[in-house]
C-alpha positions as CSV (number, residue, x, y, z in Angstrom):
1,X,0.0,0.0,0.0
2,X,1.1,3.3,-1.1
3,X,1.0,6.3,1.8
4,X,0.7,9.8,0.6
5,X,4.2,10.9,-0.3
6,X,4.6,7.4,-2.3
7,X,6.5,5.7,0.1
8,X,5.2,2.3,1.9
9,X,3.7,2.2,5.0
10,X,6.5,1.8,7.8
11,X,5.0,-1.1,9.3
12,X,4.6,-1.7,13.0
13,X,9.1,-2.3,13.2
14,X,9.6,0.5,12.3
15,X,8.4,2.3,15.4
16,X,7.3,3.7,17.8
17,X,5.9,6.4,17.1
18,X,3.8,4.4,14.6
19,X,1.8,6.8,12.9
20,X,-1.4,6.8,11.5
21,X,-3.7,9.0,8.6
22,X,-6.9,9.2,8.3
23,X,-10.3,10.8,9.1
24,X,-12.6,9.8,12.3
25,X,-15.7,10.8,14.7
26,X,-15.0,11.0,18.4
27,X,-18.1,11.0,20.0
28,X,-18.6,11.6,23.8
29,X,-20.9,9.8,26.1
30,X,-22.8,10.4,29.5
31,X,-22.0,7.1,30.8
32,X,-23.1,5.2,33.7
33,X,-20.1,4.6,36.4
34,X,-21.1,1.1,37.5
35,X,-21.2,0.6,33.6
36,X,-17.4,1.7,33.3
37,X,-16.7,0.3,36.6
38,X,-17.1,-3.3,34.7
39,X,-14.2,-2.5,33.0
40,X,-11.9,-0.3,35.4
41,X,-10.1,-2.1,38.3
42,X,-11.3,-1.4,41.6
43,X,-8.3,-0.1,42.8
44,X,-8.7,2.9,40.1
45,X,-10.2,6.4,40.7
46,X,-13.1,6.5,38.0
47,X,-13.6,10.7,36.9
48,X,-17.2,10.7,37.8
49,X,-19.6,12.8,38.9
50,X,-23.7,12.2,40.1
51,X,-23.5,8.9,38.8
52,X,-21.7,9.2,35.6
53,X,-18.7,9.6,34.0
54,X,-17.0,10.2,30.1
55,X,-17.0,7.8,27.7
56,X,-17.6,6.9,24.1
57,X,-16.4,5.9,21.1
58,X,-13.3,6.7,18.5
59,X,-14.6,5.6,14.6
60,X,-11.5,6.0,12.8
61,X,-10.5,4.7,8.9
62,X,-7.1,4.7,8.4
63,X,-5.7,5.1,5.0
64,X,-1.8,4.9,6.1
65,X,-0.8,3.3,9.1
66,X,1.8,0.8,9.9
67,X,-0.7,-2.3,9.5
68,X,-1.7,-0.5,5.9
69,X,-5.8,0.5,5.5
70,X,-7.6,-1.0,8.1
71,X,-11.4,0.6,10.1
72,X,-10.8,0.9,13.9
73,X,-14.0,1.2,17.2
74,X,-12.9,2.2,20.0
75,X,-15.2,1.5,22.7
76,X,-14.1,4.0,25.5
77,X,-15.4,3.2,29.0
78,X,-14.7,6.3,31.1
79,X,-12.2,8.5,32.6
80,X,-9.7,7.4,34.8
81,X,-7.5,9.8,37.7
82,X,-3.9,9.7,36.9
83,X,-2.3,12.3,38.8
84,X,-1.9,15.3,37.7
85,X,-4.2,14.4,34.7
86,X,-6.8,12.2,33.6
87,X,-6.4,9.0,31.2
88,X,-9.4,7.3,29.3
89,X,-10.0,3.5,29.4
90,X,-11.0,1.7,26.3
91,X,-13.6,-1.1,27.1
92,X,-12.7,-2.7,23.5
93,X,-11.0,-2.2,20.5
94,X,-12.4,-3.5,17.0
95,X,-10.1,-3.6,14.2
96,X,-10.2,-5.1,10.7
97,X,-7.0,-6.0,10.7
98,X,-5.4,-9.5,12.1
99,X,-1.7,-7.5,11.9
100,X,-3.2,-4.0,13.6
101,X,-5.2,-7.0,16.0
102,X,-1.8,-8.7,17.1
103,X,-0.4,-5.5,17.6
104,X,-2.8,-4.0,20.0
105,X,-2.8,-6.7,22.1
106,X,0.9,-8.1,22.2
107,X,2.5,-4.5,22.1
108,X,-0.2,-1.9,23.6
109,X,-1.9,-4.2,25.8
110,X,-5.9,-3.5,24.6
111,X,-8.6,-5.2,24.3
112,X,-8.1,-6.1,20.7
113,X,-10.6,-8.0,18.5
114,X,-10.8,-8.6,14.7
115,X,-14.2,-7.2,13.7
116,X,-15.9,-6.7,9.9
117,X,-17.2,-3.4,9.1
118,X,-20.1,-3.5,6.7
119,X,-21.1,-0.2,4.7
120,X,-24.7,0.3,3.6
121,X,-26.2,3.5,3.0
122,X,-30.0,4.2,4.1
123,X,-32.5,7.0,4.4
124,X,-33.9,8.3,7.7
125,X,-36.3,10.6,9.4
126,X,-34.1,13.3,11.3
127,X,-34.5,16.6,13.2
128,X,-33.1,19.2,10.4
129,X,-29.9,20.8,12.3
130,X,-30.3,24.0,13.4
131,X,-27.7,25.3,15.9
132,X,-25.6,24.0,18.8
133,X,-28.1,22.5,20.7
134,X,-28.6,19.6,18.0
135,X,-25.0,18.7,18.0
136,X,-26.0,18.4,21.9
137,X,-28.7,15.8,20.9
138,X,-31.5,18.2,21.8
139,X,-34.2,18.2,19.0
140,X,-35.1,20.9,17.0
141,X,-38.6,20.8,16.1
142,X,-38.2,20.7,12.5
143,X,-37.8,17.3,10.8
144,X,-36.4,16.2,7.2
145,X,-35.3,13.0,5.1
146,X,-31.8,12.7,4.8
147,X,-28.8,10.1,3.8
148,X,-27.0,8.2,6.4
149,X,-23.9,5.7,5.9
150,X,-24.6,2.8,7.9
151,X,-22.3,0.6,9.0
152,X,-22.7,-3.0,10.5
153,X,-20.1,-4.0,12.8
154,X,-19.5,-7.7,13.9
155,X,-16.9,-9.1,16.2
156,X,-15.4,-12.3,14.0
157,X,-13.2,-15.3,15.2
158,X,-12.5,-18.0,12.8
159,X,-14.9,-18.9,10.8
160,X,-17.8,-17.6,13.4
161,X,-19.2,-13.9,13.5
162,X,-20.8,-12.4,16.4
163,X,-23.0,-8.9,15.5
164,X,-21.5,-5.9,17.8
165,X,-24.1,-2.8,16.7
166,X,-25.1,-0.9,13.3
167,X,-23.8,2.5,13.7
168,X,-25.4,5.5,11.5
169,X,-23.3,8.3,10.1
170,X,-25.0,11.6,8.7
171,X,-23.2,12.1,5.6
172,X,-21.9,15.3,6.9
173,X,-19.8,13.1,9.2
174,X,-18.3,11.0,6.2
175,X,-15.4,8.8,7.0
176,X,-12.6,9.3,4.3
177,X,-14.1,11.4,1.7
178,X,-14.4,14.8,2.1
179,X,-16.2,17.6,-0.6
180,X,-13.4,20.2,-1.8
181,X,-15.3,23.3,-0.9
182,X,-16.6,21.8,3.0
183,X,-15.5,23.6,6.1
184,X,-12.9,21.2,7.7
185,X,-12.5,23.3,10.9
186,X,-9.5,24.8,12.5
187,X,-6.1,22.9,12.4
188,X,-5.3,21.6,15.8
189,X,-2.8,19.6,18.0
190,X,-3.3,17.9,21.0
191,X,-2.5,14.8,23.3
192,X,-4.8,11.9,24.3
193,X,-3.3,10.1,27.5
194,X,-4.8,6.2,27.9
195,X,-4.7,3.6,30.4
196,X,-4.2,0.2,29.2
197,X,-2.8,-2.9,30.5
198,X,-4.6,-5.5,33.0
199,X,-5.1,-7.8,30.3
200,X,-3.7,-11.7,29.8
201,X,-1.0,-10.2,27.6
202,X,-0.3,-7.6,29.9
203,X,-1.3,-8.2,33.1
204,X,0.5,-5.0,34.5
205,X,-1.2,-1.2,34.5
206,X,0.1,0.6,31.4
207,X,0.3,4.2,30.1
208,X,0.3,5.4,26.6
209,X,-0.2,8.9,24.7
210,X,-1.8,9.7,21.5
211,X,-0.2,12.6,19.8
212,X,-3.0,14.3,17.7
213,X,-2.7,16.9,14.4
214,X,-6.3,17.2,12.2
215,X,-8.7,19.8,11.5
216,X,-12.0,19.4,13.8
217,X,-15.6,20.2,13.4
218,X,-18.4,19.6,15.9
219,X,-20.9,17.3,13.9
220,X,-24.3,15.6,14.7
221,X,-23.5,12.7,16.7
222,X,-23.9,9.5,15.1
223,X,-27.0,6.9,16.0
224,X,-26.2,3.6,17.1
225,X,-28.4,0.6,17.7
226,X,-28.1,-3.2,17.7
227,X,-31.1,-5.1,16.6
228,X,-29.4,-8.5,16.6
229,X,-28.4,-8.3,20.4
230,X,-30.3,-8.4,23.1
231,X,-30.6,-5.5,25.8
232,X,-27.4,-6.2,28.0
233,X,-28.0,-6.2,31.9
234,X,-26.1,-3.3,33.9
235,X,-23.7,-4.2,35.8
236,X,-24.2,-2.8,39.7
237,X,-22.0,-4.5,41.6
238,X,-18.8,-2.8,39.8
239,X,-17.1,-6.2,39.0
240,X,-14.1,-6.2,36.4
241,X,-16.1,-8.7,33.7
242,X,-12.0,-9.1,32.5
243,X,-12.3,-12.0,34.5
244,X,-15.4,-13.2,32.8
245,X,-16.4,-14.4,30.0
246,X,-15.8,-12.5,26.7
247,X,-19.4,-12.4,26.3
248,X,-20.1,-10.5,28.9
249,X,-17.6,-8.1,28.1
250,X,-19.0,-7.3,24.4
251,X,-22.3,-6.8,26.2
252,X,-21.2,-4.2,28.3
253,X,-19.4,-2.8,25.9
254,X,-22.3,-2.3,23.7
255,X,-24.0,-0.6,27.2
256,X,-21.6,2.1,27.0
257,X,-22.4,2.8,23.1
258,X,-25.7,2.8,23.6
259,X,-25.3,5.6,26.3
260,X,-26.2,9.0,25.5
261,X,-23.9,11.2,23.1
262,X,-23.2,14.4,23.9
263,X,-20.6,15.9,21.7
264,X,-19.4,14.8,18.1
265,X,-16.3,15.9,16.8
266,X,-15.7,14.6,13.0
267,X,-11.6,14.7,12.9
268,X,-9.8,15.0,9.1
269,X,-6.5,15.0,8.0
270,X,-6.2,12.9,10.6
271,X,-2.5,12.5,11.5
272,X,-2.0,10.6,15.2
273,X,1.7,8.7,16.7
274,X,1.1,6.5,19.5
275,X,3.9,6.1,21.9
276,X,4.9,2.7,23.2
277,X,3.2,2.3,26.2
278,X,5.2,2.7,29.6
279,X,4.3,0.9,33.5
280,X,2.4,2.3,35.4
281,X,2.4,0.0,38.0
282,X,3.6,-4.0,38.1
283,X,1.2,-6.9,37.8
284,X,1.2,-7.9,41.8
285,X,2.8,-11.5,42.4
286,X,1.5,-13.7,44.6
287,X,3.3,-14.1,47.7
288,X,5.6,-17.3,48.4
289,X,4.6,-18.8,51.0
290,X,7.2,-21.2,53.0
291,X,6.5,-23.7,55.4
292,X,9.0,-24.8,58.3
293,X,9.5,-27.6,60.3
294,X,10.5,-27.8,63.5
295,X,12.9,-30.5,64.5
């Protein structure tokens, strides 16, 4: 695959940084803290406040990255305290890519699947946009037919699939193609600190940090919905379901999409290094324990 300035993608050896281009929608969630807690270990300050905390999702299509072209969910969980800043928590990370897969998991430490992300475009009933307050979610009054870009995303394992959610994009919010006279938004930089870690590959807390460059424009937040799944069940106790089964996980996970959106940011020329992630803290051992005998 050919990057922009005609040279080959790196590849994942090549780095870190590894760096990635493309276009994506961040898109900000009230979400429930027991829901995040499923995800976030105990010992871990969740960012909350009456009951919820910040979450979401990052819907990214890469056209250069060191795993080539490859579509990328990430299901963010919440906010976690990291003195003297905060650091999100991704619940899951979907990927269409076995290498970009491998990667997150053996080098990163995430919660990497491989999924497949099916495109089909529909019509829909929506409120007409009208000022800030839609891109809030808050309705208008004034309703009109218009284009979405749907997209179908199922978790997939061998020869078996497993339907995630169908997630709607107003084609104002377009994932890689962009009209030549549309207002991109301001050029900006800026850093997105993550947790990751605590998984079977890496059993120890890690740290990483996203270095961002695109041009950003608030959009209306996207509709997402599964009508394959059933409703999942909250979680109130605040158990890690890391330790359960990996159903349970993708149901929670789908819980924290299906939270409320409050904020859509469509991000293009989309340039982002991720830093090899660094220990936070060590996976605790068990202790040895010794037995004597007394003579």
């Amino acid at each position: 695959m050919e990057a922009e300035d005609g040279k080959p993608a790196a590849g994942y050896r090549h780095g870190p940084p590894w760096v990635f281009k493309g276009s994506a929608l961040y898109q900000l969630h009230l979400v429930k803290a027991a829901t995040a807690r499923a995800f976030v270990r105990k010992e871990l300050r969740l960012v909350e406040a009456f009951g919820y905390t910040l979450g979401g999702m990052f819907l990214a299509r890469y056209h250069d990255s060191p795993a080539g072209q490859f579509d990328e969910l990430v299901v963010i969980a919440g906010i976690v305290w990291n003195p003297p800043t905060s650091c999100a928590w991704a619940a899951r990370v979907l990927v269409n890519s076995a290498e970009a897969c491998r990667h997150g998991r053996k080098e990163v430490g995430l919660p990497s699947h491989v999924a497949a992300f099916s495109e089909t475009e529909a019509c829909a009933l929506r409120n007409k946009p009208n000022n800030f307050l839609n891109i809030l979610g808050m309705s208008s009054g004034f309703s009109k037919q218009e284009n979405y870009r749907g997209i179908e995303i199922s978790e997939t394992s061998g020869s078996s699939s497993r339907h995630l959610c169908n997630i709607s994009l107003p084609l104002n919010a377009s994932r890689g193609s962009y009209k030549r006279n549309k207002w991109m938004g301001p050029a900006i930089k800026m850093s997105l600190p993550s947790f990751s870690g605590q998984t079977e590959d890496h059993p120890e807390l890690l740290k990483y940090s996203c270095k961002v460059e695109c041009r950003v424009r608030p959009v209306s937040p996207a509709k997402i919905w599964s009508p394959k799944t059933a409703e999942p069940e909250e979680c109130s106790d605040g158990r890690n379901n890391s330790t359960g089964s990996d159903s349970d996980a993708q149901r929670q996970s789908l819980l924290v999409l299906l939270s409320r959106p409050i904020l859509a940011l469509e991000f293009s020329s989309l340039r982002m290094h991720v830093d090899a992630p660094k220990i936070v803290a060590p996976h605790p051992k068990k202790k040895e324990v010794r037995y004597s005998s007394s003579t």
